[in-house]
Biopython code that builds the backbone (N, CA, C, O; Angstrom):
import numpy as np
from Bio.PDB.StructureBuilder import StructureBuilder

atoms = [
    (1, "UNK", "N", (140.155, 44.766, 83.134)),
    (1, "UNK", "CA", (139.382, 45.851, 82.564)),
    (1, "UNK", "C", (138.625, 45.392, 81.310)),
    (1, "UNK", "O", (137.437, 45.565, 81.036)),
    (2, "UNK", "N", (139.677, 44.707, 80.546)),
    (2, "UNK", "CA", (138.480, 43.772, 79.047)),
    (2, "UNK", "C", (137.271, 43.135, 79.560)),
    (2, "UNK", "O", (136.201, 43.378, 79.001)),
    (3, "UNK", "N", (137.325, 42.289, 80.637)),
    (3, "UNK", "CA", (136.426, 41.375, 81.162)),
    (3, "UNK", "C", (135.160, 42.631, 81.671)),
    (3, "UNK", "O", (133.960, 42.436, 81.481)),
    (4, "UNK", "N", (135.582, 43.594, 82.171)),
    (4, "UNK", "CA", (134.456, 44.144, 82.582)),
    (4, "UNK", "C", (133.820, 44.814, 81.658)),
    (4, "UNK", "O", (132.593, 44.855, 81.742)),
    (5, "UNK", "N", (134.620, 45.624, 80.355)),
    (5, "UNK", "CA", (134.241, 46.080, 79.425)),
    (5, "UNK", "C", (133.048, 45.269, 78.617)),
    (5, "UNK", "O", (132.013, 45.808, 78.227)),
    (6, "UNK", "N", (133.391, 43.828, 78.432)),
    (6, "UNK", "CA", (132.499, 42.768, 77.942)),
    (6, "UNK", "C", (131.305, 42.263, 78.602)),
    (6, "UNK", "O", (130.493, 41.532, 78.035)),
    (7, "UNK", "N", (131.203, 42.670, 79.838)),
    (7, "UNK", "CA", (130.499, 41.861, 80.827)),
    (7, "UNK", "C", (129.556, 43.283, 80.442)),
    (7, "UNK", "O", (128.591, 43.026, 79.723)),
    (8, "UNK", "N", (129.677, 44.371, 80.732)),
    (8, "UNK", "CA", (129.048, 45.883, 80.277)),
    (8, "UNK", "C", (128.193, 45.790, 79.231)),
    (8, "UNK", "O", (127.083, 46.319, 79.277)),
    (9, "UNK", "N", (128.676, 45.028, 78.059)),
    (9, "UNK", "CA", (128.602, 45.412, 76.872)),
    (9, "UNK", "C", (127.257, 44.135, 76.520)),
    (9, "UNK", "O", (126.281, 44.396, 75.816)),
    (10, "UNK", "N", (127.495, 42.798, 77.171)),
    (10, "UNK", "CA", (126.625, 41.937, 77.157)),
    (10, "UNK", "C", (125.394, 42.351, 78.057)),
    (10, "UNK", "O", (124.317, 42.109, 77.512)),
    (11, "UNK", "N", (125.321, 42.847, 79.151)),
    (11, "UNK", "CA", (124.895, 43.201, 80.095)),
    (11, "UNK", "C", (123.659, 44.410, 78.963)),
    (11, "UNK", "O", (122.516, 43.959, 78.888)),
    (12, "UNK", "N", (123.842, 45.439, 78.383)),
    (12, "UNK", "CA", (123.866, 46.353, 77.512)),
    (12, "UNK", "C", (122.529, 45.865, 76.353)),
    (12, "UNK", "O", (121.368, 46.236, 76.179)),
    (13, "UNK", "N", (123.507, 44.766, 75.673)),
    (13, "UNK", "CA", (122.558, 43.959, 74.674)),
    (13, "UNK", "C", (121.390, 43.499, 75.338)),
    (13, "UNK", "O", (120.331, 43.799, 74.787)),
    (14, "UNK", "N", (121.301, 42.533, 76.886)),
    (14, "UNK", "CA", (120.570, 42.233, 76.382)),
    (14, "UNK", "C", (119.654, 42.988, 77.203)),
    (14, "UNK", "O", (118.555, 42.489, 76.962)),
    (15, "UNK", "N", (119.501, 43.964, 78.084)),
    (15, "UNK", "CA", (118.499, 44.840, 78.422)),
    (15, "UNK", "C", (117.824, 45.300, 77.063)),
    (15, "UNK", "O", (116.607, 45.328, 76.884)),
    (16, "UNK", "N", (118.983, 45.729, 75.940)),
    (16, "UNK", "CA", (118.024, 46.475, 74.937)),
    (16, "UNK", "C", (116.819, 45.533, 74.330)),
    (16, "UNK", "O", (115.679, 45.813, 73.960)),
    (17, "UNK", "N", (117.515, 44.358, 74.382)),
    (17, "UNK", "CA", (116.914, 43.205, 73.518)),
    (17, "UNK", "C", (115.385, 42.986, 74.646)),
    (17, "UNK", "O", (114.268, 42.866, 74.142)),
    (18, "UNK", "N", (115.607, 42.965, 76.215)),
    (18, "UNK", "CA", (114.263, 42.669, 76.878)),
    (18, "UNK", "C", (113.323, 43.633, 76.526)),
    (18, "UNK", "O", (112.133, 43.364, 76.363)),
    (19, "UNK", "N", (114.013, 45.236, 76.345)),
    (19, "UNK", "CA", (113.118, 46.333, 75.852)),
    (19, "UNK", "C", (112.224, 46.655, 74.865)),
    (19, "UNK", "O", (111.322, 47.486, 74.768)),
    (20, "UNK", "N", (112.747, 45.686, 74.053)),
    (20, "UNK", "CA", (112.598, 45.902, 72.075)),
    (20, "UNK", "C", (111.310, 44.820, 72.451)),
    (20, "UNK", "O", (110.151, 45.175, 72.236)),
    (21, "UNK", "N", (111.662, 43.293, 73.107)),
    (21, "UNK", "CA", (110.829, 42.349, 72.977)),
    (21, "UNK", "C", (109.263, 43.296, 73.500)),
    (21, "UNK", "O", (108.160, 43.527, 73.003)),
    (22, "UNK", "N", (110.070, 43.657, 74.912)),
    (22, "UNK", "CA", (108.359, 43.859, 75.249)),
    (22, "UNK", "C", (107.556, 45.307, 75.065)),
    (22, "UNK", "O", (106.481, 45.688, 75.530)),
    (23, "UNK", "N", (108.460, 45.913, 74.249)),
    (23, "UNK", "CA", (107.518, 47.120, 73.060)),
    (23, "UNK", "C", (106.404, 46.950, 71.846)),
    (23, "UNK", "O", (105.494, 47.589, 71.317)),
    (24, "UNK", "N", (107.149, 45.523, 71.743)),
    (24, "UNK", "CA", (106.406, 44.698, 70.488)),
    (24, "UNK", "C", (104.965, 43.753, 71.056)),
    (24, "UNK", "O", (103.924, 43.596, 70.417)),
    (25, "UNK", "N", (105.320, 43.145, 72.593)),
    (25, "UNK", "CA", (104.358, 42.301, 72.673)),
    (25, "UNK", "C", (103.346, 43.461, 73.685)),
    (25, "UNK", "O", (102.493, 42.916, 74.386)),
    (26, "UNK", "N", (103.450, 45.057, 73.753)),
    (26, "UNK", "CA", (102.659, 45.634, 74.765)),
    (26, "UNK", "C", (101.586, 45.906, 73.550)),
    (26, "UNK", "O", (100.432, 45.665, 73.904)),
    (27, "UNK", "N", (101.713, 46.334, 72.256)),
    (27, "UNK", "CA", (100.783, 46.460, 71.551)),
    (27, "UNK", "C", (100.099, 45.054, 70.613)),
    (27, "UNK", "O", (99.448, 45.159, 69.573)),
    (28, "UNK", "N", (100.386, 44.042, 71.172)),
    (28, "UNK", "CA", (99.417, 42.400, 70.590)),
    (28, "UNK", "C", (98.350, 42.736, 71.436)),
    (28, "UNK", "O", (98.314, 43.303, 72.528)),
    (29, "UNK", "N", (97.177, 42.095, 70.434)),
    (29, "UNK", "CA", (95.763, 42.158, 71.137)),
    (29, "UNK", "C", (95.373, 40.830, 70.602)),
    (29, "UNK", "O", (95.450, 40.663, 69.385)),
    (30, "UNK", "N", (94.837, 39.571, 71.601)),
    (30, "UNK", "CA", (94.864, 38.243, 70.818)),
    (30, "UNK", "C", (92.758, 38.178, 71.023)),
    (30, "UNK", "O", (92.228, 38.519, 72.080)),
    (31, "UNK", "N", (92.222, 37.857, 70.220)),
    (31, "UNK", "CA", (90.718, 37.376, 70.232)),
    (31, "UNK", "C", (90.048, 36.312, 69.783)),
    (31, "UNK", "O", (89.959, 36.349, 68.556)),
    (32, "UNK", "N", (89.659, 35.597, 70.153)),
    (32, "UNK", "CA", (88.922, 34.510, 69.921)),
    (32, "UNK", "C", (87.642, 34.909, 69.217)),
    (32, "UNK", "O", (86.718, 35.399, 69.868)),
    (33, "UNK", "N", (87.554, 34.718, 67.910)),
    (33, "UNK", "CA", (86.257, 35.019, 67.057)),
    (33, "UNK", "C", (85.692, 34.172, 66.362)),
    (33, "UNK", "O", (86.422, 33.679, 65.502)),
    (34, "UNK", "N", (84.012, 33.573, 66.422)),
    (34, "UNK", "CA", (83.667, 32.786, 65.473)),
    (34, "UNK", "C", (83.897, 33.310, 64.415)),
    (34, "UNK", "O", (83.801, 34.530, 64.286)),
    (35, "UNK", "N", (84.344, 32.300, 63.165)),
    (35, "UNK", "CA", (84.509, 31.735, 61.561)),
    (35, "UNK", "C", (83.900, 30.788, 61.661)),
    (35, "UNK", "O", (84.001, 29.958, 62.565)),
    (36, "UNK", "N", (82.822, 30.757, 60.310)),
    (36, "UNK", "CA", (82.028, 29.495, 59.998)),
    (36, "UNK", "C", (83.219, 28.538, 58.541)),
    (36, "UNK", "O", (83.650, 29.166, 57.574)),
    (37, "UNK", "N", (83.425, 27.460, 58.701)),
    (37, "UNK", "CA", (83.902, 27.136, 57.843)),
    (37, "UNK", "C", (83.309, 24.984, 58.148)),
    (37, "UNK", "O", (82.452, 24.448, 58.851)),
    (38, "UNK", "N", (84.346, 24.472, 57.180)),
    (38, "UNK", "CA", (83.929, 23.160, 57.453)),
    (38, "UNK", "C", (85.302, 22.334, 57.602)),
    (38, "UNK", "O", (85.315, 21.637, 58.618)),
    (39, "UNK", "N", (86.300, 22.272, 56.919)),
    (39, "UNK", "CA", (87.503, 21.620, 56.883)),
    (39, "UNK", "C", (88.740, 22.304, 56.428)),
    (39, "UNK", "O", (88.750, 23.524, 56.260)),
    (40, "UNK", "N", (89.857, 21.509, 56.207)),
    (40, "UNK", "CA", (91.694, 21.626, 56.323)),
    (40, "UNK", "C", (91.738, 23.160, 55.168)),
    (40, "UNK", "O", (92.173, 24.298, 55.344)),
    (41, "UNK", "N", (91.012, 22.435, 53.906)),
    (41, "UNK", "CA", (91.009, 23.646, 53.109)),
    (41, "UNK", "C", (90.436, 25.125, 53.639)),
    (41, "UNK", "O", (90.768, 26.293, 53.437)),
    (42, "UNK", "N", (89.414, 24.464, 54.413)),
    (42, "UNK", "CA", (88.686, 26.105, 54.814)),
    (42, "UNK", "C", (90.252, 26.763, 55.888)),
    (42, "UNK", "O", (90.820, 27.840, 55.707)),
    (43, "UNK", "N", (90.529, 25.935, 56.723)),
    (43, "UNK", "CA", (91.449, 26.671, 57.974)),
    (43, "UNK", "C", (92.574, 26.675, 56.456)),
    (43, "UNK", "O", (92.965, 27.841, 56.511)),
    (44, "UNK", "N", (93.109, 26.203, 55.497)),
    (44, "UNK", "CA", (94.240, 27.124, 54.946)),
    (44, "UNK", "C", (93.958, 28.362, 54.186)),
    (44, "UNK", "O", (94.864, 28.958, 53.603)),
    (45, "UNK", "N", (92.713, 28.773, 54.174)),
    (45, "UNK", "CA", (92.180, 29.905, 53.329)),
    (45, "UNK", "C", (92.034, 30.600, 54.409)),
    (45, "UNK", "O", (92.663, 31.654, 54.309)),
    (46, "UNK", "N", (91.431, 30.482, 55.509)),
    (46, "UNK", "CA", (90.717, 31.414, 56.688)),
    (46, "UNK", "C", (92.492, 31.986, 57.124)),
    (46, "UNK", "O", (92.913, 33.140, 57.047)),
    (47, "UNK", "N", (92.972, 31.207, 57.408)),
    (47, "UNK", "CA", (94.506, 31.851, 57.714)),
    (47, "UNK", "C", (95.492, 32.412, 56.889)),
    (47, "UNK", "O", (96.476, 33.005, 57.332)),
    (48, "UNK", "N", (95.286, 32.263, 55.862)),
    (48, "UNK", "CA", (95.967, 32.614, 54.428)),
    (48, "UNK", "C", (95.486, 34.008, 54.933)),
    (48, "UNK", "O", (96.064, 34.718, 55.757)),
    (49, "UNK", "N", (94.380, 34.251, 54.317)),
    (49, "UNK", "CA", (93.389, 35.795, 54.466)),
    (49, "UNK", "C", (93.811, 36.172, 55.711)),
    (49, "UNK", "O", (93.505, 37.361, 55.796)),
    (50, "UNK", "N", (94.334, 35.831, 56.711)),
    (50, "UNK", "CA", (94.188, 36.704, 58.569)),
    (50, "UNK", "C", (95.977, 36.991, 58.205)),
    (50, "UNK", "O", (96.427, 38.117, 58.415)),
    (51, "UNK", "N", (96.708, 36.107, 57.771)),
    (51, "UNK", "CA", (98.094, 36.286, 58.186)),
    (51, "UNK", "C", (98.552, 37.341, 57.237)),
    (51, "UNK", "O", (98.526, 37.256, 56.009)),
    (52, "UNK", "N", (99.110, 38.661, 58.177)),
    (52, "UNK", "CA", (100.139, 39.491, 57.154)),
    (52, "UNK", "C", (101.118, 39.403, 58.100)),
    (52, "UNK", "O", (100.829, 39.407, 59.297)),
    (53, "UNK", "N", (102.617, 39.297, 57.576)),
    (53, "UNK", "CA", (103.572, 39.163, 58.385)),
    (53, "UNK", "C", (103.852, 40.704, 59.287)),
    (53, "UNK", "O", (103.765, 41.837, 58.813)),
    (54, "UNK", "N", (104.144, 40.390, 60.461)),
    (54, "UNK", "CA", (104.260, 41.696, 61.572)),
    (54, "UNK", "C", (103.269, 42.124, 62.624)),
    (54, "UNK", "O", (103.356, 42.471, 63.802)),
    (55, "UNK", "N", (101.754, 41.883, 61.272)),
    (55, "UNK", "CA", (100.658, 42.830, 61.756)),
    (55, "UNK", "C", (100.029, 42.282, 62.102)),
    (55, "UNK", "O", (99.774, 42.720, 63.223)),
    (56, "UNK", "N", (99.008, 40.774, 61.747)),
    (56, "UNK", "CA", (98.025, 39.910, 61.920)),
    (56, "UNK", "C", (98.081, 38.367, 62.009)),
    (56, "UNK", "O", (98.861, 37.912, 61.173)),
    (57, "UNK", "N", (97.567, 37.559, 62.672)),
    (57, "UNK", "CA", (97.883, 35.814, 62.364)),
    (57, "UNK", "C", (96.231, 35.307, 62.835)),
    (57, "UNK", "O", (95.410, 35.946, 63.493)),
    (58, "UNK", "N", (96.158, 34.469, 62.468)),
    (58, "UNK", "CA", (94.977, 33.403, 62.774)),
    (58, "UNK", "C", (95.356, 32.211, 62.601)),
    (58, "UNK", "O", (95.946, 31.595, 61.714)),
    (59, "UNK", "N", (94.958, 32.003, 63.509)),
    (59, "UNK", "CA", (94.810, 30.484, 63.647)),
    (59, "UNK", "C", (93.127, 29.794, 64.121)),
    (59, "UNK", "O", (92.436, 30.023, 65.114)),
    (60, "UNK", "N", (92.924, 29.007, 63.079)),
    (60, "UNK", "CA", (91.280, 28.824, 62.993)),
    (60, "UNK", "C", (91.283, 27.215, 63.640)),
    (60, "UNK", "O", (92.271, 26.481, 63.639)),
    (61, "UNK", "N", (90.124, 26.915, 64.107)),
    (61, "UNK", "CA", (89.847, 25.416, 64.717)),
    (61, "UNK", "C", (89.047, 25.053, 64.208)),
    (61, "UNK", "O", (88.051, 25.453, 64.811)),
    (62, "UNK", "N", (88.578, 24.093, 62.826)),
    (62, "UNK", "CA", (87.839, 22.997, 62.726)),
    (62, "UNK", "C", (86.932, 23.015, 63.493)),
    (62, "UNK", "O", (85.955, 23.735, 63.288)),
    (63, "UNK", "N", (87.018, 22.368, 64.371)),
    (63, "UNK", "CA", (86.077, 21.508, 65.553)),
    (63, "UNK", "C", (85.069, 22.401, 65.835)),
    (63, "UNK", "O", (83.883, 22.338, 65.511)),
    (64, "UNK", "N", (85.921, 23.622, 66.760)),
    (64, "UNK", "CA", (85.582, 24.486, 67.391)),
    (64, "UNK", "C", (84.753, 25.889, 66.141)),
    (64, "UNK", "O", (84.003, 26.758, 66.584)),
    (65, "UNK", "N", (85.048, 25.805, 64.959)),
    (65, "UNK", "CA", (84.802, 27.280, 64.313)),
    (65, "UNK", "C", (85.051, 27.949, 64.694)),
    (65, "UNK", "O", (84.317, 28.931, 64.588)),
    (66, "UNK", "N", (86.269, 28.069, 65.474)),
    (66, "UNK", "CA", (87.132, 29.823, 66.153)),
    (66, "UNK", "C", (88.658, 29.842, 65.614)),
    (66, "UNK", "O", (89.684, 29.237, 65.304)),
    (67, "UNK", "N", (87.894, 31.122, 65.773)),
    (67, "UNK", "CA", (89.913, 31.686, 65.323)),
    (67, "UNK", "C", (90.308, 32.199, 65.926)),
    (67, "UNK", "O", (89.596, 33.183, 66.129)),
    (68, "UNK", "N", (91.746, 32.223, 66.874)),
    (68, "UNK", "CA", (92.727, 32.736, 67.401)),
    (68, "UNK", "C", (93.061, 34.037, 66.299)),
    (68, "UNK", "O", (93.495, 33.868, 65.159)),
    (69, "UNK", "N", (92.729, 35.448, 66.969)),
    (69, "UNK", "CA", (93.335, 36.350, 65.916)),
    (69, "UNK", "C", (94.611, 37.027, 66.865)),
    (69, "UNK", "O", (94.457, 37.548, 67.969)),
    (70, "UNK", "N", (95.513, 36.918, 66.352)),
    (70, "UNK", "CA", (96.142, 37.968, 67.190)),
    (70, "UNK", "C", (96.997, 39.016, 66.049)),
    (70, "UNK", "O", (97.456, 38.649, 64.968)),
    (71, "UNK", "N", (97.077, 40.884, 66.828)),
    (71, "UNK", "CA", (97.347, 41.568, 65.811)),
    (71, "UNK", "C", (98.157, 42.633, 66.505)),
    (71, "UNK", "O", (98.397, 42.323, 67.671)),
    (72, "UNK", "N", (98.577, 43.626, 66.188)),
    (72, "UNK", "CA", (99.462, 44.730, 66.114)),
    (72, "UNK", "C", (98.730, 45.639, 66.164)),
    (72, "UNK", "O", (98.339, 46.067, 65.078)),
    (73, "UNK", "N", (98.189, 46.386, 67.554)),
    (73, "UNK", "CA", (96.996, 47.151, 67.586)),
    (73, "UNK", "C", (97.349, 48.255, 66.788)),
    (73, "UNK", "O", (96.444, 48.831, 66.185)),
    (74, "UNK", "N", (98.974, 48.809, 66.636)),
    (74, "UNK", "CA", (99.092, 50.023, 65.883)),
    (74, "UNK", "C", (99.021, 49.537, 64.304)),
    (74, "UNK", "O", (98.819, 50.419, 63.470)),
    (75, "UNK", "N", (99.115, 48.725, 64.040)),
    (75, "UNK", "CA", (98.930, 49.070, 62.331)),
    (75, "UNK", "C", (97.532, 48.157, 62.154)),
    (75, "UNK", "O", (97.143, 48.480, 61.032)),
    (76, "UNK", "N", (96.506, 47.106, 62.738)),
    (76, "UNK", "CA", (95.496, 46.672, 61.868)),
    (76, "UNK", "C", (94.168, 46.775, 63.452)),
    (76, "UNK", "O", (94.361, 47.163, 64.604)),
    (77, "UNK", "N", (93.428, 46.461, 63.055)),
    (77, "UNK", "CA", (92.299, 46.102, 63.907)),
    (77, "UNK", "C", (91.541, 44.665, 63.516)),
    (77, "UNK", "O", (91.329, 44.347, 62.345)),
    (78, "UNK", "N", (91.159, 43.833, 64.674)),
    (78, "UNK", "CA", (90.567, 42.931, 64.219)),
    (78, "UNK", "C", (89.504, 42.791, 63.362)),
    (78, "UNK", "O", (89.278, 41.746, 62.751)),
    (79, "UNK", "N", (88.784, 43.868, 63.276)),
    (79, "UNK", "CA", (87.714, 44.028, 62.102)),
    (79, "UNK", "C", (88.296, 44.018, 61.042)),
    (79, "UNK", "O", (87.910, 43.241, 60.169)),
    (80, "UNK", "N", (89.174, 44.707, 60.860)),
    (80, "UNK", "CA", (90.135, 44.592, 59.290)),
    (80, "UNK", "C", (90.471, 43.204, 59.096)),
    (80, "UNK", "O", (90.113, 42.748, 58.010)),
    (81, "UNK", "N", (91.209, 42.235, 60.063)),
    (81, "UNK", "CA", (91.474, 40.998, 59.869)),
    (81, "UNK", "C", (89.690, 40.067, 59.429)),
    (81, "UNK", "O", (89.525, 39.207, 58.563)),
    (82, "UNK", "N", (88.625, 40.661, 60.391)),
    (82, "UNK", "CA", (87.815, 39.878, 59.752)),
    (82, "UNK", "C", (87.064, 40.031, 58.344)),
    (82, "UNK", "O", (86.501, 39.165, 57.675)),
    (83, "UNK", "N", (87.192, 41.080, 58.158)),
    (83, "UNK", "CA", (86.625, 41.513, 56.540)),
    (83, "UNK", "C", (87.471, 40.662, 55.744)),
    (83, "UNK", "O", (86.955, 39.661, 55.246)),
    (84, "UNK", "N", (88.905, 40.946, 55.511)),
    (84, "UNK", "CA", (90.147, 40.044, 54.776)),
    (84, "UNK", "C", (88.785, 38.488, 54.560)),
    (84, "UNK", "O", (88.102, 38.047, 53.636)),
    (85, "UNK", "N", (88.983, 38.189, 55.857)),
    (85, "UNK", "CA", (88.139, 36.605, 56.113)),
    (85, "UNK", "C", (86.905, 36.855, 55.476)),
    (85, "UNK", "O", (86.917, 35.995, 54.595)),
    (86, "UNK", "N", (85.853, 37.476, 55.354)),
    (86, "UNK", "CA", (85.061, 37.788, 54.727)),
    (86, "UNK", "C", (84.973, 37.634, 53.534)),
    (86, "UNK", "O", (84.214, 36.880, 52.926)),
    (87, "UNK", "N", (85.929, 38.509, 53.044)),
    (87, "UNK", "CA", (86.359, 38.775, 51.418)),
    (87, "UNK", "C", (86.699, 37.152, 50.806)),
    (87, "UNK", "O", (86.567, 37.027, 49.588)),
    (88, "UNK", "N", (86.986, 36.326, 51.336)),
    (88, "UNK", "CA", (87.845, 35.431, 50.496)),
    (88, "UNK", "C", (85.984, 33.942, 51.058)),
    (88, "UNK", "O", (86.072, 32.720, 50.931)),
    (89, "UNK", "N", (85.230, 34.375, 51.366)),
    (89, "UNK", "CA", (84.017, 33.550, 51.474)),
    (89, "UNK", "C", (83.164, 33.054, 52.977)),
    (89, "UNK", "O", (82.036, 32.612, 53.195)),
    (90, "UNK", "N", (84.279, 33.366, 53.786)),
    (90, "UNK", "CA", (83.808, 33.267, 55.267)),
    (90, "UNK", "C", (83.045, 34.137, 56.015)),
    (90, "UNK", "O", (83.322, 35.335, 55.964)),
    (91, "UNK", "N", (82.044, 33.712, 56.767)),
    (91, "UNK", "CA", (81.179, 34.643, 58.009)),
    (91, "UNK", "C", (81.884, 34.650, 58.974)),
    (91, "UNK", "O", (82.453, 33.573, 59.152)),
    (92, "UNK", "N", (82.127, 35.512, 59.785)),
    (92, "UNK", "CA", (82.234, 35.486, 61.002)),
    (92, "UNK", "C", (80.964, 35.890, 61.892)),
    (92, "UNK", "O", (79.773, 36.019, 61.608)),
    (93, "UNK", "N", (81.902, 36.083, 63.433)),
    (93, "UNK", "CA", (80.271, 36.754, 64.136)),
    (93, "UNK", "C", (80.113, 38.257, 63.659)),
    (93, "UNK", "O", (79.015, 38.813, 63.699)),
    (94, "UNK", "N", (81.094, 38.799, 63.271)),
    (94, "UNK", "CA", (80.824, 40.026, 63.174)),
    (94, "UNK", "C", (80.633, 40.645, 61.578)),
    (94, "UNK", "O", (80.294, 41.812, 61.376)),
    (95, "UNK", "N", (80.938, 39.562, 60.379)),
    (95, "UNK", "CA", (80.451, 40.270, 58.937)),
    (95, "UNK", "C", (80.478, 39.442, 58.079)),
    (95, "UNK", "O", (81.520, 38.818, 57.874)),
    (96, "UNK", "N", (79.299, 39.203, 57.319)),
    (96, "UNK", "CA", (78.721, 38.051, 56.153)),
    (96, "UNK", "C", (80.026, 38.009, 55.036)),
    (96, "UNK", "O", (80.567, 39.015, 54.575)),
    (97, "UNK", "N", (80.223, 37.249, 54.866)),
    (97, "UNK", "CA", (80.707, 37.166, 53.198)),
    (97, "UNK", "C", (80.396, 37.648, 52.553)),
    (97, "UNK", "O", (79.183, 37.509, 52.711)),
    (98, "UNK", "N", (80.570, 38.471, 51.464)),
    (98, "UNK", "CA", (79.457, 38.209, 50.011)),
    (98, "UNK", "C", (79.198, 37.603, 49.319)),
    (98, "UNK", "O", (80.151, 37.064, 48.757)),
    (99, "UNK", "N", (78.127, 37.306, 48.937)),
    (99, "UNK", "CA", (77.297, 36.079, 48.536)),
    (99, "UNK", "C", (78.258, 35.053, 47.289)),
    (99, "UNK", "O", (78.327, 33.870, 46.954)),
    (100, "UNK", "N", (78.806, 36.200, 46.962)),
    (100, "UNK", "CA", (79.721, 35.848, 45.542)),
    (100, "UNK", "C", (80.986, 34.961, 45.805)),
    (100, "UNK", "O", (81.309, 33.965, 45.158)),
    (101, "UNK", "N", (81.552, 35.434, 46.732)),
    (101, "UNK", "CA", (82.763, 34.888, 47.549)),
    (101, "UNK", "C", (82.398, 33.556, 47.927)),
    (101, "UNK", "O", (83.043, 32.572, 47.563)),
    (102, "UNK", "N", (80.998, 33.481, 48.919)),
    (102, "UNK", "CA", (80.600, 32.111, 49.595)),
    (102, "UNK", "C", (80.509, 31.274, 48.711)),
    (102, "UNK", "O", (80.902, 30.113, 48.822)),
    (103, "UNK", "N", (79.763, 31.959, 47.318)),
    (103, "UNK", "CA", (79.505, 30.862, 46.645)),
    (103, "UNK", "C", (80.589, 29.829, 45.348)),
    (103, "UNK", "O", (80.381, 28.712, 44.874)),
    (104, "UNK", "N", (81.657, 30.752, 45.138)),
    (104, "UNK", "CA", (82.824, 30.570, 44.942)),
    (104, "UNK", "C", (83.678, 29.361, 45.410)),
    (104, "UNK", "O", (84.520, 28.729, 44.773)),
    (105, "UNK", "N", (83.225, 29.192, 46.745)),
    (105, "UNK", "CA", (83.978, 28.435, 47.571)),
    (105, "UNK", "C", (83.532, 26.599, 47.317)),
    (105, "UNK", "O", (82.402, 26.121, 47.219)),
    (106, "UNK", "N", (84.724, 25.967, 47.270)),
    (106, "UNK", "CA", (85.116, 24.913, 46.844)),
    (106, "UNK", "C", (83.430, 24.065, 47.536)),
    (106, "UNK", "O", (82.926, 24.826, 48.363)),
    (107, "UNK", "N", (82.752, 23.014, 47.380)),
    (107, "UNK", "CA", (81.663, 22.561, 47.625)),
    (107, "UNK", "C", (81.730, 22.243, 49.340)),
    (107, "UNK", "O", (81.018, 22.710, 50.229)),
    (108, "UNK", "N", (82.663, 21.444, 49.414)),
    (108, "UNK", "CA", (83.065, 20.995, 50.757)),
    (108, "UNK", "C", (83.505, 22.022, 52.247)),
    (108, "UNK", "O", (83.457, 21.938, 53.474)),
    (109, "UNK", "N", (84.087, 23.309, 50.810)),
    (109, "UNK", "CA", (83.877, 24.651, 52.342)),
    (109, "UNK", "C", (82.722, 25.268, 52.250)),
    (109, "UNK", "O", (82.861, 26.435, 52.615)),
    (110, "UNK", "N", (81.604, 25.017, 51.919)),
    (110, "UNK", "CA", (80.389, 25.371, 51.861)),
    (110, "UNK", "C", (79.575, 25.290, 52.940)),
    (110, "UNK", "O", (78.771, 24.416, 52.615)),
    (111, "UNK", "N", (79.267, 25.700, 54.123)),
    (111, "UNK", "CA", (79.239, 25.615, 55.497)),
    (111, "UNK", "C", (77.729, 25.795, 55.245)),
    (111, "UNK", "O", (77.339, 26.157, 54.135)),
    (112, "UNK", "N", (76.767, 25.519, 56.381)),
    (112, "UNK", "CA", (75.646, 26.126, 56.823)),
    (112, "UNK", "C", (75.683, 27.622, 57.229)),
    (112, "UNK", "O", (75.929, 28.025, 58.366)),
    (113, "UNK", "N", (75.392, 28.431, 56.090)),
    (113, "UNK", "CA", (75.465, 29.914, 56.725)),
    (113, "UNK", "C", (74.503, 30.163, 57.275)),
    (113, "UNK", "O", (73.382, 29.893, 56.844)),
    (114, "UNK", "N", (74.841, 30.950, 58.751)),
    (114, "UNK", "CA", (74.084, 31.695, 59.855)),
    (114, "UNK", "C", (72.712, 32.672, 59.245)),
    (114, "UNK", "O", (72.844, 33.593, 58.439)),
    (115, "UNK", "N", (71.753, 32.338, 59.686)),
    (115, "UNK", "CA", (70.849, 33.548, 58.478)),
    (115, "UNK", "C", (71.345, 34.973, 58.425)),
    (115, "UNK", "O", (72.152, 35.328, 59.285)),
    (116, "UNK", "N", (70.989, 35.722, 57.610)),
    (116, "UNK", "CA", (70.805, 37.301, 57.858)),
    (116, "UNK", "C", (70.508, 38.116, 58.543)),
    (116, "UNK", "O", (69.427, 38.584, 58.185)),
    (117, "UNK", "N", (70.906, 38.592, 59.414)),
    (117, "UNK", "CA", (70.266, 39.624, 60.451)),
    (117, "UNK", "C", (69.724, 40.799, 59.611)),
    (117, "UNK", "O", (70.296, 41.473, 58.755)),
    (118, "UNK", "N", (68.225, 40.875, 60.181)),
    (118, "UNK", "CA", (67.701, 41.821, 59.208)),
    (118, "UNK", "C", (67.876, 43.274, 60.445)),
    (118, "UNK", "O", (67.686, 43.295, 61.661)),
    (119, "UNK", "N", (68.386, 44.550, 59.314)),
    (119, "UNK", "CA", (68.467, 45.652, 59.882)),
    (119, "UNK", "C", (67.257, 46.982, 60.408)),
    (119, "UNK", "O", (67.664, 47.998, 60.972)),
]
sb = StructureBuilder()
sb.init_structure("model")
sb.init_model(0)
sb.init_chain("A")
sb.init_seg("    ")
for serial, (resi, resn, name, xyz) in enumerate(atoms, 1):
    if name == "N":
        sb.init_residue(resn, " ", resi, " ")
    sb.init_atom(name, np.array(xyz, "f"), 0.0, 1.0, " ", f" {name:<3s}", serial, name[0])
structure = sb.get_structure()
């Protein structure tokens, strides 16, 4: 009767535990978004700015100028993650830096910025 009680009880855990996992991964939304940047320093700033623990992560590519965003559709949106990126000197495809921020930025993360889209 112990043995089955235990076998129940493990049995128990880890359904809850498959439940919990995939409550968490039904609301991830992962996107691939251009970031203009140039090097190591730019990807530890571009990810610094994307990562809040729970809600948001990036992971940016050098080579490529993309970032892996992935987020927590209930608490952020990827636009929120790209403004963050914005704010700290980076363009993406979807919102300029401000000029102040870009120009801030160390010489070497000083990228060729995309022109202005005039409105």
């Amino acid at each position: 009767m112990k043995t089955f009680i235990k076998s129940l009880v493990v049995i128990c855990i880890a359904l809850f535990t498959t439940n919990l996992s995939s409550a968490q991964t039904k609301n991830l939304q992962i996107v691939d978004v251009k970031v203009y940047g140039n090097c190591g320093m730019c990807k530890k700033t571009i990810e610094k700015a994307a990562n809040v623990n729970g809600i948001s992560k990036a992971e940016w590519d050098a080579d490529m100028a993309m970032a892996k965003v992935t987020i927590d559709t209930t608490k952020t949106t990827v636009d929120d993650v790209l403004k963050r990126i914005a704010a700290v000197g980076y363009d993406s495809e979807k919102f300029r830096a401000p000029d102040e921020a870009y120009n801030s930025l160390p010489g070497c993360c000083q990228y060729d910025r995309p022109a202005k889209k005039h409105q």
